[in-house]
C-alpha positions as CSV (number, residue, x, y, z in Angstrom):
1,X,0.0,0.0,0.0
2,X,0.9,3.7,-0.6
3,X,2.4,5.7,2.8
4,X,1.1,8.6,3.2
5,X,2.6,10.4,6.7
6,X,0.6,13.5,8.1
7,X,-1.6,13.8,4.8
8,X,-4.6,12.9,4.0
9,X,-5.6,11.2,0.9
10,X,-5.8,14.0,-1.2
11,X,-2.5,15.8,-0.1
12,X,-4.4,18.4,2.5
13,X,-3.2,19.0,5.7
14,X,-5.0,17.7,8.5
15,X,-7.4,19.7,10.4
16,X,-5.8,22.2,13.4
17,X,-8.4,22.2,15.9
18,X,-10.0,25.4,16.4
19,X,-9.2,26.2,19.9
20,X,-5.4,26.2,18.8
21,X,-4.1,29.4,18.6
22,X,-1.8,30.8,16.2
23,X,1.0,31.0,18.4
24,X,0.6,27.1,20.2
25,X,0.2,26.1,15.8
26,X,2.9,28.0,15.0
27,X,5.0,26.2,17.5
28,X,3.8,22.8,17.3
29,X,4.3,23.1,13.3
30,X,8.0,24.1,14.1
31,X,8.6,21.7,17.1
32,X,6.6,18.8,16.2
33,X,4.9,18.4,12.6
34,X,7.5,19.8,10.1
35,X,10.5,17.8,11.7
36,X,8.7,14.7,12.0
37,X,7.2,15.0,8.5
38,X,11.0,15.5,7.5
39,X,12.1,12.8,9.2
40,X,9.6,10.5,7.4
41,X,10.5,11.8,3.8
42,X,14.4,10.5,4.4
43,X,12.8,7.4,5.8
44,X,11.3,7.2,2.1
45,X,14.4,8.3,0.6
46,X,16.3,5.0,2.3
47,X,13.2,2.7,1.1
48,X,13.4,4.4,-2.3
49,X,17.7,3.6,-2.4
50,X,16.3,0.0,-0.9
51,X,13.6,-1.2,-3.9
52,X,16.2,0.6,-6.3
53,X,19.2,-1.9,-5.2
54,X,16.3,-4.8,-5.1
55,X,15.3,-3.9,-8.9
56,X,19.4,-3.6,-9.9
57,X,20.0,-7.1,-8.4
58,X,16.9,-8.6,-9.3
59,X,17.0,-7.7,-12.8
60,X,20.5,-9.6,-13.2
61,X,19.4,-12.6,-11.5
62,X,16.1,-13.2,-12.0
63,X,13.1,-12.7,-14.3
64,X,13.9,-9.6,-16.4
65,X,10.2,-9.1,-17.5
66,X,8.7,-9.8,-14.4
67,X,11.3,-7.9,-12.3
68,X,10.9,-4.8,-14.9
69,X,7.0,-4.7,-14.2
70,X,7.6,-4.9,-10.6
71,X,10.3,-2.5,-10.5
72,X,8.1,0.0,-12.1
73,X,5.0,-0.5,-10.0
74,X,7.5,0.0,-6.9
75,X,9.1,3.3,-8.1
76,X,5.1,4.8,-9.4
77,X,4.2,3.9,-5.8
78,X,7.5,5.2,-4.4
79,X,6.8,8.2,-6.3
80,X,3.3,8.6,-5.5
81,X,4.1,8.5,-1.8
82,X,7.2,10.8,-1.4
83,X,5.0,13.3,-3.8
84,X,2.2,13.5,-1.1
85,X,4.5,14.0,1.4
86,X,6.4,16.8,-0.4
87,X,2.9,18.1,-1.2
88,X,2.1,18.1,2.7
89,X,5.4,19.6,3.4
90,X,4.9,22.7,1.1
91,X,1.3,23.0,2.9
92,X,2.8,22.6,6.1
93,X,5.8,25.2,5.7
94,X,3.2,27.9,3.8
95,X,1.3,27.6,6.9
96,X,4.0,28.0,9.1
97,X,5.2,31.1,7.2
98,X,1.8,32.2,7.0
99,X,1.4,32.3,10.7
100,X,5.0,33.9,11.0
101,X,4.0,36.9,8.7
102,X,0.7,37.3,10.8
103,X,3.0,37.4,13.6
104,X,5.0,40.0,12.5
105,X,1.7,42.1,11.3
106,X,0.5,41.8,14.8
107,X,3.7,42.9,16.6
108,X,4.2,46.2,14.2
109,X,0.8,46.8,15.4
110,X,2.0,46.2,19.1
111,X,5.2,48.1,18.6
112,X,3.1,51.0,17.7
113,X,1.1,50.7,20.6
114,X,4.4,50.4,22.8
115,X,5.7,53.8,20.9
116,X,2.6,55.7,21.8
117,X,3.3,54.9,25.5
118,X,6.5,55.5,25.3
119,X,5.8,59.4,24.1
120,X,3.4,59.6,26.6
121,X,5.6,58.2,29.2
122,X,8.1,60.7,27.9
123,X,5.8,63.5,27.8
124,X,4.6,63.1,31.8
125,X,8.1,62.9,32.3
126,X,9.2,66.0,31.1
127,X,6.0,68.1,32.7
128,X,7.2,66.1,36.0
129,X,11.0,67.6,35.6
130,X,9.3,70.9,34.6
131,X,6.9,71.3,37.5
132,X,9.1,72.2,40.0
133,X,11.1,75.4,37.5
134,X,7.2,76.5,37.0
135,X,6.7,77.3,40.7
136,X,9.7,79.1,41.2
137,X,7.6,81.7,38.8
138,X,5.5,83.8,41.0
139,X,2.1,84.4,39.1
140,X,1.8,87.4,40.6
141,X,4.5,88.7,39.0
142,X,2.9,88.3,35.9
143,X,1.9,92.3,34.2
144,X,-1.2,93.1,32.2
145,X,-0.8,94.0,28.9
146,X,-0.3,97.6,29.0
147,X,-2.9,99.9,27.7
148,X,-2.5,103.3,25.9
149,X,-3.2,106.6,27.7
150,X,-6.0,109.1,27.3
151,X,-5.3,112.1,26.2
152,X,-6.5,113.5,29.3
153,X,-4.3,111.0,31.6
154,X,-1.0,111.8,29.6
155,X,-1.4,115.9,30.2
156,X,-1.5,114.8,33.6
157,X,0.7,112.5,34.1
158,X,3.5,113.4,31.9
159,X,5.6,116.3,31.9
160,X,5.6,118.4,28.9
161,X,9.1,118.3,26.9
162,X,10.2,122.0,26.5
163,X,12.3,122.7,23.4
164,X,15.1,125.2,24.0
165,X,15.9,126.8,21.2
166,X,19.1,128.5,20.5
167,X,20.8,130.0,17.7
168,X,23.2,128.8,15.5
169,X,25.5,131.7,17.1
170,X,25.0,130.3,20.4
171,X,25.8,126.8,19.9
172,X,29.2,127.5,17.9
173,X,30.2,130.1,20.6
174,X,29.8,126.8,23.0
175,X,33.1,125.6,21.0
176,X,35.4,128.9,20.5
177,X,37.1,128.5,23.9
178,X,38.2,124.8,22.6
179,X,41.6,124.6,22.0
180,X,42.3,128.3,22.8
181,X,43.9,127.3,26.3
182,X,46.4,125.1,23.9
183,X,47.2,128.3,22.0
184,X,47.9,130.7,25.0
């Protein structure tokens, strides 16, 4: 009869029950069903390199016509076999990759979540550190934006600015006694 290892007849995987969760599938795929289903593909390899060296010395003792038939039907079957259980390999590893990229999807989505707090955590740290310089800042000490005069509060409470005006005479007669000290 034909082996067929962790397959079922038509190649398919077997069913994961539903309570597994991705992570427990992920894990028994890598710990359990990949290595084993491995293992059982080289144990078809050796029976393959067995029937081959049966066939080879058959053929040159026995009944060449009889040996050829059944060499043939052993290698279809042999082929048959380790096909399905490359078949359920492939459906096996895509799975396993399939619940690796999922995995990854759902940590950038947690790593995003973990950046957020970290701002946040960042941000209450930095008004914590900041507190303390606030306070030191009296309120009180705070002015009011300062509003323009009247005209009747700037009569009164400025002084008028006087403009003294001289003559040109004046103001040049302030500078004919420089240098006459150096004459003299």
């Amino acid at each position: 009869g034909k082996i067929r290892a962790g397959v079922g007849p038509g190649g398919e995987r077997p069913a994961r029950s539903e309570t597994m969760s991705a992570g427990n599938e992920m894990k028994e795929l890598a710990r359990t069903s990949i290595p084993e289903a491995l293992d059982e593909l080289g144990e078809k390899h050796k029976l393959v390199n067995e029937v081959i060296q049966w066939c080879e010395s058959s053929y040159v003792t026995g009944n060449k016509k009889e040996v050829s038939g059944q060499a043939k039907e052993y290698i279809v079957d042999a082929l048959e076999s380790v096909t399905a259980d490359i078949e359920g390999n492939c459906a096996r590893l895509s799975r396993f990759l399939e619940l690796q990229s999922e995995a990854i999807d759902g940590m950038t989505t947690q790593l995003e979540v973990v950046k957020e707090r970290l701002a946040a955590c960042k941000m209450r740290n930095a008004e914590e550190r900041m507190a303390p310089l606030r306070k030191s800042v009296p309120v009180e000490r705070r002015r009011d934006k300062i509003q323009p005069l009247t005209d009747v509060e700037r009569e009164t409470q400025m002084q008028a600015v006087v403009t003294v005006e001289k003559s040109l005479d004046e103001r040049l007669a302030a500078f004919a006694s420089v240098g006459a000290s150096l004459t003299e």
